[in-house]
DOLORO-743055 format. One record per residue: residue in one letter; x, y, z of N, C-alpha, C, O in turn. Coordinates in Angstrom, 1 decimal, decimal comma. Example, Ala and Ser with C-alpha at 12.3 -4.5 7.8 and 13.67 -1.06 7.14 Angstrom:
residues 2
rest=a; n.c1=13,2; n.c2=-5,7; n.c3=7,8; ca.c1=12,3; ca.c2=-4,5; ca.c3=7,8; c.c1=13,2; c.c2=-3,3; c.c3=7,8; o.c1=14,2; o.c2=-3,3; o.c3=8,5
rest=s; n.c1=12,8; n.c2=-2,2; n.c3=7,1; ca.c1=13,7; ca.c2=-1,1; ca.c3=7,1; c.c1=12,9; c.c2=0,0; c.c3=7,9; o.c1=13,4; o.c2=1,1; o.c3=8,0
end
This chain:
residues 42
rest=x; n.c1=-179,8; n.c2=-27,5; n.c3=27,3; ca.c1=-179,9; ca.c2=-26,1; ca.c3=27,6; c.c1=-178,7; c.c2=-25,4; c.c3=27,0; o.c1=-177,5; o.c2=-25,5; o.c3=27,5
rest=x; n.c1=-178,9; n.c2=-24,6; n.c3=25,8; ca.c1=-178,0; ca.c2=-23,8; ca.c3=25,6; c.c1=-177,0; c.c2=-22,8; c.c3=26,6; o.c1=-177,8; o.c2=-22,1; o.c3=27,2
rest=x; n.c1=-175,8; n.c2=-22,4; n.c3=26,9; ca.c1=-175,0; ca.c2=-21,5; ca.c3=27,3; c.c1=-174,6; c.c2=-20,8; c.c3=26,9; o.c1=-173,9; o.c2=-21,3; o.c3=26,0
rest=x; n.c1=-174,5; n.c2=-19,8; n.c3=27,0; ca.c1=-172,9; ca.c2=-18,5; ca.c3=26,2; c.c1=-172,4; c.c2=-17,6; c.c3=27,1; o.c1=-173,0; o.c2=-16,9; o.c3=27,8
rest=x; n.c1=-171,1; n.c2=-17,6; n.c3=27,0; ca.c1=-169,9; ca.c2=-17,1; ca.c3=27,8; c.c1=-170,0; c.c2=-15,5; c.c3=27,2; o.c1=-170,4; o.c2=-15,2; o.c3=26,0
rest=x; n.c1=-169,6; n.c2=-14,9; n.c3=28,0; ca.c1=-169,3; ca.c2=-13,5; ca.c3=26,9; c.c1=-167,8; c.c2=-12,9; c.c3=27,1; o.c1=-167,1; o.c2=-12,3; o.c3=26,2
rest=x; n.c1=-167,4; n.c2=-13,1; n.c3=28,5; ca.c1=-165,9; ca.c2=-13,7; ca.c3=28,5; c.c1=-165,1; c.c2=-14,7; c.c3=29,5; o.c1=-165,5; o.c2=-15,2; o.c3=30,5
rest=x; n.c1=-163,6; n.c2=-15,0; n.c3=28,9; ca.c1=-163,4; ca.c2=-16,1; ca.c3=29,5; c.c1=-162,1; c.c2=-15,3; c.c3=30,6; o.c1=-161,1; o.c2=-14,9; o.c3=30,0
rest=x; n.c1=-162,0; n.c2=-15,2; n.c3=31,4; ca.c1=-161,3; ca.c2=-14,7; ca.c3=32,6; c.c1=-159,9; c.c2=-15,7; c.c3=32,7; o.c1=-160,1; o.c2=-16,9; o.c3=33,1
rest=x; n.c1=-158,9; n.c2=-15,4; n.c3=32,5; ca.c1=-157,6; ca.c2=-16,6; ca.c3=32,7; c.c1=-156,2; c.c2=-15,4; c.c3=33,2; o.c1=-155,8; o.c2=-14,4; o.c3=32,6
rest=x; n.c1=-155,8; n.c2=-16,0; n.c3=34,4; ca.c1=-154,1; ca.c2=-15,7; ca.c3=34,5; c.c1=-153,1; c.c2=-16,4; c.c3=34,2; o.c1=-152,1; o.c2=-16,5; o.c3=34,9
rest=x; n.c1=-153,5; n.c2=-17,0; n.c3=32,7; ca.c1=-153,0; ca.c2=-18,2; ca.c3=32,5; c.c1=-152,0; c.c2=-17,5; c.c3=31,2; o.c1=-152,0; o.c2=-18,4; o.c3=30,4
rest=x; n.c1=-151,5; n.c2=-16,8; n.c3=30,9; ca.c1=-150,6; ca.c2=-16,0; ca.c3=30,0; c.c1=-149,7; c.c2=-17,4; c.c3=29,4; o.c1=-149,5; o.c2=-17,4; o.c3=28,2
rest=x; n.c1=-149,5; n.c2=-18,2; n.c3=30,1; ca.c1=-148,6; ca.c2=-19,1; ca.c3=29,3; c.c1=-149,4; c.c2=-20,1; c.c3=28,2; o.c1=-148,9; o.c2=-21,1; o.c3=27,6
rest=x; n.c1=-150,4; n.c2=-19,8; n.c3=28,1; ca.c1=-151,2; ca.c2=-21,0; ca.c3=27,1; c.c1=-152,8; c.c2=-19,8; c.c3=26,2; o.c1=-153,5; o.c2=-20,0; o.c3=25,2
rest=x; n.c1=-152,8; n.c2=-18,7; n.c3=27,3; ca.c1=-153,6; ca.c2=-17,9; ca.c3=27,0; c.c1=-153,6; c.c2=-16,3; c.c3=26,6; o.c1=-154,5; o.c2=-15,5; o.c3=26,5
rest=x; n.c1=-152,1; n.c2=-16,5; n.c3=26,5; ca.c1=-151,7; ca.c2=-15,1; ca.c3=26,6; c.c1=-151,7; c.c2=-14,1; c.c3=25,5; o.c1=-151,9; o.c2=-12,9; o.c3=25,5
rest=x; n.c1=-151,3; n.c2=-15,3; n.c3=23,8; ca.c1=-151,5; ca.c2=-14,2; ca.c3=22,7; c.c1=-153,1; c.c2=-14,5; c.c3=22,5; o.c1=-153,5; o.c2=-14,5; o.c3=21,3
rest=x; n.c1=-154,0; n.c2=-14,7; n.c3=23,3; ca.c1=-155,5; ca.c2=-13,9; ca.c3=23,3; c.c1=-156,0; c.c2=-13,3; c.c3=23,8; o.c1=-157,2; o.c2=-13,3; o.c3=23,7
rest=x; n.c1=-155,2; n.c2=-12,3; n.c3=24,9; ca.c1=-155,6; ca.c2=-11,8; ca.c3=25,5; c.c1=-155,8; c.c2=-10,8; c.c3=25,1; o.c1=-155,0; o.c2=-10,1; o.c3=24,6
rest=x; n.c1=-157,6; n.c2=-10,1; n.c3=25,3; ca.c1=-158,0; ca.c2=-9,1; ca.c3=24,0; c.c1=-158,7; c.c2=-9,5; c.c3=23,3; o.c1=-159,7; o.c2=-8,8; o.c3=23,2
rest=x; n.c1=-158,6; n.c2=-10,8; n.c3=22,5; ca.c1=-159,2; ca.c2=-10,7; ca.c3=21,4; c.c1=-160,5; c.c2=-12,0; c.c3=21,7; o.c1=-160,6; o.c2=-12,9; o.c3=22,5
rest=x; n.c1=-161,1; n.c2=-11,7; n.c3=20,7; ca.c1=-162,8; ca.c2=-12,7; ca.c3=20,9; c.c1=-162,0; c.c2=-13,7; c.c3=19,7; o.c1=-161,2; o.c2=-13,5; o.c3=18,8
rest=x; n.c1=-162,9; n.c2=-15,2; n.c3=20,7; ca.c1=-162,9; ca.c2=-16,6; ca.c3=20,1; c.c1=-164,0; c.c2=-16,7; c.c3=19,8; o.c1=-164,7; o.c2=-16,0; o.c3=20,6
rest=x; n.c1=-164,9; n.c2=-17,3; n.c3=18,8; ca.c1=-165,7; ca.c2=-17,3; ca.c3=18,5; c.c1=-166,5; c.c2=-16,9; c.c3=19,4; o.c1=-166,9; o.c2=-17,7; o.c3=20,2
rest=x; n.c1=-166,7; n.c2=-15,6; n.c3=19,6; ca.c1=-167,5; ca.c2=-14,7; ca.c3=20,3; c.c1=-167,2; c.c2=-14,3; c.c3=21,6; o.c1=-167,6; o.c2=-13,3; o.c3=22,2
rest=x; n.c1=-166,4; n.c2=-14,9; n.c3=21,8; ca.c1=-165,8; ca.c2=-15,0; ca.c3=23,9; c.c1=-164,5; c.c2=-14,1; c.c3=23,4; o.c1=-163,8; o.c2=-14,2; o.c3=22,4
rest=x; n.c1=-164,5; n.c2=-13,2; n.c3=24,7; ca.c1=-163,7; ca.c2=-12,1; ca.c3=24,9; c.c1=-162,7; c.c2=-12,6; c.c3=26,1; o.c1=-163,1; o.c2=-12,8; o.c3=27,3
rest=x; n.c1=-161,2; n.c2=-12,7; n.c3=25,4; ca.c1=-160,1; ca.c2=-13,3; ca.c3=26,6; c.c1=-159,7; c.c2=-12,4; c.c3=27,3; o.c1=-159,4; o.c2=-11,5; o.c3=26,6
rest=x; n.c1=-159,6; n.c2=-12,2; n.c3=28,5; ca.c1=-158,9; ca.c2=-11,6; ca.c3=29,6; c.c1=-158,8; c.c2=-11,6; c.c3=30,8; o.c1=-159,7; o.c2=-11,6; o.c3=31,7
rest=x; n.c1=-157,2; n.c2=-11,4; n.c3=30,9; ca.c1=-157,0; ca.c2=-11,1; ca.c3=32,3; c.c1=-158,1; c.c2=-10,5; c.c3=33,4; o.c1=-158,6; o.c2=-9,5; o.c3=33,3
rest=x; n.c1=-158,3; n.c2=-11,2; n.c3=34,5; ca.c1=-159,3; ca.c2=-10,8; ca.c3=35,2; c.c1=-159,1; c.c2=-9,4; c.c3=35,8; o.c1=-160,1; o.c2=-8,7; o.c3=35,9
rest=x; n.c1=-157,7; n.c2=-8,9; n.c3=36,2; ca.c1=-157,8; ca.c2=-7,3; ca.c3=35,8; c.c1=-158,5; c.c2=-6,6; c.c3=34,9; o.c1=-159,4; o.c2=-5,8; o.c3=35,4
rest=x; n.c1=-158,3; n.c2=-6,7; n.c3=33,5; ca.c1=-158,2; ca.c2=-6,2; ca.c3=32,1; c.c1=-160,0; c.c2=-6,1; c.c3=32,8; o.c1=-160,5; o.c2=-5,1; o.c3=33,2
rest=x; n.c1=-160,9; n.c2=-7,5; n.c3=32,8; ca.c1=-161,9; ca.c2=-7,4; ca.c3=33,2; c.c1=-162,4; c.c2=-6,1; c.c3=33,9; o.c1=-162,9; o.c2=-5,0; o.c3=33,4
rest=x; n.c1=-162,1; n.c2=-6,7; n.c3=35,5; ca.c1=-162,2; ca.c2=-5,3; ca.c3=36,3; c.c1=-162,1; c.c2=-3,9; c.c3=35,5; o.c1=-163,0; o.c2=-3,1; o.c3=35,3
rest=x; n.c1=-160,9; n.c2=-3,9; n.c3=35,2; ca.c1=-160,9; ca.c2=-2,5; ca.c3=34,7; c.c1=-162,4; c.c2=-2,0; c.c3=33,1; o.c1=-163,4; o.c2=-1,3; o.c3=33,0
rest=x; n.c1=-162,1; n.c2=-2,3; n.c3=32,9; ca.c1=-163,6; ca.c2=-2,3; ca.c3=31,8; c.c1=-164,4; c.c2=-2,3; c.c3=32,5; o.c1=-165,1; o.c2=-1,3; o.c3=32,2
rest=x; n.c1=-165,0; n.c2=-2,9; n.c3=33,4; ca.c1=-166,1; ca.c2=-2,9; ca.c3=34,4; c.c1=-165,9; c.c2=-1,0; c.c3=34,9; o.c1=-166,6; o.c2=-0,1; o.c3=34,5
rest=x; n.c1=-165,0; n.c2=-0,9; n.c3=35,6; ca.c1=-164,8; ca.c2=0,5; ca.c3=36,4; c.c1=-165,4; c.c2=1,6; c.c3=35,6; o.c1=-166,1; o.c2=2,5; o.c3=36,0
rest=x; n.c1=-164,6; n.c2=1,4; n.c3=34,1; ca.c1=-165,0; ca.c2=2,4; ca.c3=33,4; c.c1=-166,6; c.c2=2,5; c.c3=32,8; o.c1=-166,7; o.c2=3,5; o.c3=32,0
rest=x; n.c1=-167,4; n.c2=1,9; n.c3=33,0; ca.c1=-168,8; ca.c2=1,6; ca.c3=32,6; c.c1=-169,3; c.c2=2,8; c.c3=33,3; o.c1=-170,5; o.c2=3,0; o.c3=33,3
end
């Protein structure tokens, strides 16, 4: 069974932090704030 993420949620800045923002082969990194906030604004 195939899966796909559309993003990956981390407060992990120390291993994940220069991606935060940007898409990995399709998955969008961010802080679970950064999240939330994009959600609000919808």
């Amino acid at each position: 069974m195939p899966l796909k993420a559309d993003f990956l949620l981390t407060g992990d800045g120390r291993h994940f932090g220069h991606l935060y923002g940007k898409r990995v082969e399709g998955v969008m990194v961010l802080r679970p704030a950064q999240y939330f906030e994009r959600r609000a604004r919808r």
